[in-house]
C-alpha positions as MATLAB code, in Angstrom:
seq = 'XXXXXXXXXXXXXXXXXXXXXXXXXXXXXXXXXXXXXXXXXXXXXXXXXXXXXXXXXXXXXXXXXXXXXXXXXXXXXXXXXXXXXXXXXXXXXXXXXXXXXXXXXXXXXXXXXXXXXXXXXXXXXXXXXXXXXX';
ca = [
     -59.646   14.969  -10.197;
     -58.957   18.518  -10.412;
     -55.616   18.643   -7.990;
     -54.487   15.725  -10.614;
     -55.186   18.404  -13.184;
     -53.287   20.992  -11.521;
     -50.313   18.639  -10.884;
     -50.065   17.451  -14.641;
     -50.480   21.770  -15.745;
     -47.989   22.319  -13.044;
     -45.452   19.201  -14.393;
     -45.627   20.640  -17.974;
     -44.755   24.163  -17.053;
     -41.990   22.919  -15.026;
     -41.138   20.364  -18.116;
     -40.971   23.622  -20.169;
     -38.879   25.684  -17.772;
     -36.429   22.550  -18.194;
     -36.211   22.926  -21.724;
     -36.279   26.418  -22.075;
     -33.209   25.990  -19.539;
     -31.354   23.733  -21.298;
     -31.807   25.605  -24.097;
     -30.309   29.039  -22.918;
     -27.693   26.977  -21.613;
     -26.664   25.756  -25.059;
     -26.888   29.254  -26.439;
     -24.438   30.610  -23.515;
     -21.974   27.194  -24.474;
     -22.188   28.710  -28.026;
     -21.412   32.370  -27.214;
     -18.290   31.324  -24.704;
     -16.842   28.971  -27.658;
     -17.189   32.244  -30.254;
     -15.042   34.473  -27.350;
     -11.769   33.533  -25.875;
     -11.100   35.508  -22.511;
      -9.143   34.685  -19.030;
     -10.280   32.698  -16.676;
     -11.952   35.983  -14.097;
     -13.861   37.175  -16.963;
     -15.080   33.505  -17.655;
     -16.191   33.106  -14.206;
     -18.259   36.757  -13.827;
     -19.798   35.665  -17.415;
     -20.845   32.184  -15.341;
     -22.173   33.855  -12.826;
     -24.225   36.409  -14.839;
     -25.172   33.116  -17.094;
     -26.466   31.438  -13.702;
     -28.190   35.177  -12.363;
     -30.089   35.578  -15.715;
     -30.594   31.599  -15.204;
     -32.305   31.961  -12.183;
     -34.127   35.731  -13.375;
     -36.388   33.184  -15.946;
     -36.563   30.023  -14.116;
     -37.702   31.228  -10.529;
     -40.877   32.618  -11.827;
     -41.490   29.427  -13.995;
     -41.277   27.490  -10.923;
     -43.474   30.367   -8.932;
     -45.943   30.195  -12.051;
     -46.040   26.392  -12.215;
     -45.877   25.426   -8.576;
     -46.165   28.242   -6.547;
     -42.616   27.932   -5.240;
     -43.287   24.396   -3.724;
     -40.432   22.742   -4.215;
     -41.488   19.304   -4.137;
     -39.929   16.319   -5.859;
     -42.264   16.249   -8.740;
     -40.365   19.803   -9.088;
     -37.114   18.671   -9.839;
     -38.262   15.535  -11.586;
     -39.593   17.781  -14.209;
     -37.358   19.800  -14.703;
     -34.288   17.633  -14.956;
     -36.671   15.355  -17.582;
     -37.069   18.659  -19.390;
     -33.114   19.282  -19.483;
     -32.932   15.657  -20.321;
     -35.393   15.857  -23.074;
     -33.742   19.232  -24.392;
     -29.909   17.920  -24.769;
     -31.075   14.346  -25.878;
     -33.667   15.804  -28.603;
     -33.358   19.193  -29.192;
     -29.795   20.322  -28.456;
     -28.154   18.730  -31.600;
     -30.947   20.950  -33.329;
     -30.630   24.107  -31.855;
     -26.950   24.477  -31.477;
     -26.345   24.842  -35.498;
     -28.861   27.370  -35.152;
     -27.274   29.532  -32.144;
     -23.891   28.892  -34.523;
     -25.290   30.448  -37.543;
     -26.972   33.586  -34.939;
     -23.820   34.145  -33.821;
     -22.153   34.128  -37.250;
     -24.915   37.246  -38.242;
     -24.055   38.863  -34.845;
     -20.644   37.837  -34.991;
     -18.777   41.134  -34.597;
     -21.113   41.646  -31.626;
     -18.221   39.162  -29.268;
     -15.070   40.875  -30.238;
     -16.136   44.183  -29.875;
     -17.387   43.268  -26.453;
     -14.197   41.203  -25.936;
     -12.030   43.945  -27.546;
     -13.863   46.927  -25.351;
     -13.386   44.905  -22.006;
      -9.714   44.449  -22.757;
      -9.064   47.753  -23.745;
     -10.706   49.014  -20.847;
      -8.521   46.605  -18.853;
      -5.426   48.494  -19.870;
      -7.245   52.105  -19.058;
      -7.834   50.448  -15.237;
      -4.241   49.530  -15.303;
      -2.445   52.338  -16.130;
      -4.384   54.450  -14.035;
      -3.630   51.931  -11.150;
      -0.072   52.099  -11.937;
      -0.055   55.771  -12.256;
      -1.800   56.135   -8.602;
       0.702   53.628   -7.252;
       3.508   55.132   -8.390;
       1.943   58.225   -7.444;
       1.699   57.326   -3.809;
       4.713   55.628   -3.237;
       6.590   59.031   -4.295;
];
């Protein structure tokens, strides 16, 4: 009886990580719809999006399973993505809206810094290169 025990603790950690998942995801869909930037800059925010991802859900599973990656695993937490974006996203996306609307200048100064610095990486590339070829 106790392994069952362990298996249902385990299953409701790993329920939670799926939530807590889907709802980080919804906050990161919320910040990318505030900013508009090219499609390189999109990509390195995905990937930082899936490293941070990965930073909180890897212990979650080491905490709730001890890294077994069994099916029971992924069962629970795709049910806990499931249960987030069928329940819980409509609720929490308003809310990530109205964050970012407090914190709004937060985005376009970021967005505004990155593409001015951009233009400093630029010019000194151009001024190198036409540097070099003299």
């Amino acid at each position: 009886m106790e392994l069952v025990r362990i298996q249902l603790s385990a299953f409701v950690v790993l329920l939670f990580t799926g939530m807590v998942w889907g709802g980080f995801f919804d906050l990161y869909r919320v910040f990318r719809s505030r900013i508009r930037v090219n499609p390189t800059v999109n990509f390195i925010g995905d990937l930082v999006f899936w490293f941070l991802t990965a930073l909180l859900v890897i212990p979650l599973i080491f905490w709730g399973s001890w890294l077994e990656l069994r099916l029971y695993v992924w069962i629970a937490i795709s049910t806990g993505l499931l249960l987030y974006f069928v329940f819980l996203s409509r609720i929490f996306i308003p809310i990530f809206k109205v964050l970012w609307q407090i914190v709004g200048w937060l985005p376009g100064v970021l967005a505004n810094f990155f593409w001015r610095l951009g233009l400093i990486v630029r010019r000194v590339h151009n001024f190198w290169r036409r540097k070099s070829d003299k």
